[in-house]
C-alpha positions, 0 to 999 in steps of 0.5 A: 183767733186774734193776732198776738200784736192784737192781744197786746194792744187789747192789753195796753187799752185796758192798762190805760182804761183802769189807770183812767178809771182810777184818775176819775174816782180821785176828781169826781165827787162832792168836790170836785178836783181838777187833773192837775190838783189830784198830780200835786196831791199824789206826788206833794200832799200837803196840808189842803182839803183836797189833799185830804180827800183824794190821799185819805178818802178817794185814793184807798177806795179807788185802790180797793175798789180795782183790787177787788173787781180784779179778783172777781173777774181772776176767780171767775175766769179760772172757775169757768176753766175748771168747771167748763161752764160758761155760767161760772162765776165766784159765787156758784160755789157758795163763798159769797153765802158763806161769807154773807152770814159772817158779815151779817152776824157780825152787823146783828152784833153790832161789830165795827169794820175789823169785825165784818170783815174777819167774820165774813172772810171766816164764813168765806173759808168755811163755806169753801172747805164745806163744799170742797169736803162735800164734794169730794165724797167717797166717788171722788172729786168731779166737776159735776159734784163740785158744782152741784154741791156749790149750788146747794151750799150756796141755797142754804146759805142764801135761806140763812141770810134771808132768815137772818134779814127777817129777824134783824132790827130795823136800825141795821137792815140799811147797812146789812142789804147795803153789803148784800148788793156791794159796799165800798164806804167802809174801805180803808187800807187797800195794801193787803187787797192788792198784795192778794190779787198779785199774788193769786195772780202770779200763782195763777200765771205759770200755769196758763198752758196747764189751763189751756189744756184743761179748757179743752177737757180732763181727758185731753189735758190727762193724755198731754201730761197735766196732772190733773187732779193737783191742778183743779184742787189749785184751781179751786182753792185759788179761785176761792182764796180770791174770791173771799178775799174781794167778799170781805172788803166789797160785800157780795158784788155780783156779775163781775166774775161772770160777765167780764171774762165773758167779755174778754174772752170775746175780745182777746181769746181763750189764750189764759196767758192773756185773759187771766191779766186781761180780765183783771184790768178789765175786772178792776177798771169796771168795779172802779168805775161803777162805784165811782157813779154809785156814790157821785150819781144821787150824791150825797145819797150812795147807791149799792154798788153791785147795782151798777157793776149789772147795770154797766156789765149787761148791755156792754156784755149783749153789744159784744156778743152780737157781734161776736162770729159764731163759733168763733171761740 
């Protein structure tokens, strides 16, 4: 188990790693701008080209982009706590499928960003409170059900999206695979994202100790004084809040909420006092980073973002785990 002193010092590289990443979205680009010019821009706009670029284009892109790797990376590490399984991620319990069949009915229609976005926060929800309903039953919620039934939830509306891409026009099948596989283009106000992902996150915290009991299993937990059942409903609804949140804005952006706590659990330990805020950072500085290279590396053509968040999570996520002692977690 790491030293605490370890665990923070993990904690301030990964400050400094999403506040580089950051840095790096608003110099790179179709024009490039040096540290210094993106300073004065921040702290004097002005009336320059690159002022322009870096306030109204780069910054709430950048911006969004963290918040929402953020809350990938939080949804996956409490839904790997609440299911105990380490394949867990944001989507397992069909939010993204949900929310693909809003986004893309909204696409089919012809509606602007305002409407993607609030049919796909719509079919988010709807596909959370599906699964949740169905999972309960009359036997009672159990991990088991709730992710079986997330799986199957998460089919149906893979089918639904797979049909609607079949009967799609052709002029919009670009911009309906383009959220499919994540899309940070379209973003604009970033305030609302990142409002949600420090409120989830300060939700999540005071009950990290609840958590650390519940990794260890529902018995334990029980025996310990944790009141069960109300957790793992708070968990779940967090998680999924959070989840159709970063859908909404980014598309269906995969292996963040999988590999990142992954990675942070091999680095800083199980503790959820520091794994949920470093799984954030880490979250957050990975999804930057990725879109940054998505739209500068074939530019002026802009790959899919998700691509590159597997690309980059893949290898980084296997270096570490051959490293890793056994059983060491």
């Amino acid at each position: 188990m790491p030293t605490r002193r370890r665990a923070v010092l993990i904690l301030a590289a990964l400050t400094g790693l999403s506040q580089l990443s950051i840095i790096l979205a608003l110099m790179v680009g179709s024009i490039p701008i040096s540290p210094a010019e993106v300073l004065s821009t921040l702290v004097d706009p002005g009336g320059s080209i690159a002022a322009d670029v870096v306030r109204n284009l780069r910054l709430p892109r950048a911006l969004t982009g963290f918040a929402c790797g953020g809350l990938l990376a939080l949804a996956g590490a409490l839904l790997q706590v609440l299911l105990r399984n380490p394949l867990a991620d944001p989507y397992v319990l069909g939010i993204s499928g949900g929310a693909g069949i809003g986004a893309l009915l909204a696409i089919i229609l012809g509606f602007g960003v305002v409407g993607v976005n609030g049919l796909a926060l719509g079919g988010a929800l709807g596909a959370m409170f599906l699964v949740f309903g169905l999972a309960h039953g009359d036997g009672g919620w159990t991990q088991s059900r709730l992710l079986l039934t997330g799986v199957i939830v998460a089919a149906g509306c893979g089918a639904v999206v797979t049909l609607m891409l079949a009967v799609a026009p052709d002029d919009r099948l670009r911009g309906m695979l383009f959220w499919l596989m994540g899309d940070l283009s379209q973003t604009s106000d970033p305030a609302l994202t990142l409002i949600v992902l420090a409120a989830i996150l300060l939700i999540a915290l005071p009950f990290a100790r609840e958590l650390n009991l519940l990794a260890r299993g529902a018995d334990v937990a029980q025996a310990l004084g944790v009141a069960v059942r109300p957790l793992r409903r708070g968990v779940y609804l967090v998680a999924s809040l959070a989840t159709a949140a970063a859908v909404t804005q980014a598309g269906a952006i995969g292996f963040i909420g999988l590999i990142v706590p992954h990675l942070v659990r091999l680095t800083i330990g199980n503790d959820q006092r520091l794994l949920l805020p470093a799984s954030v950072l880490a979250g957050g500085s990975l999804l930057v980073i990725a879109d940054t290279l998505a739209r500068t590396m074939l530019a002026p053509q802009q790959l899919p973002v998700g691509v590159l968040t597997a690309l980059i999570g893949v290898p980084a996520f296997l270096f570490l785990l051959s490293r890793a002692t056994p059983g060491r977690h």
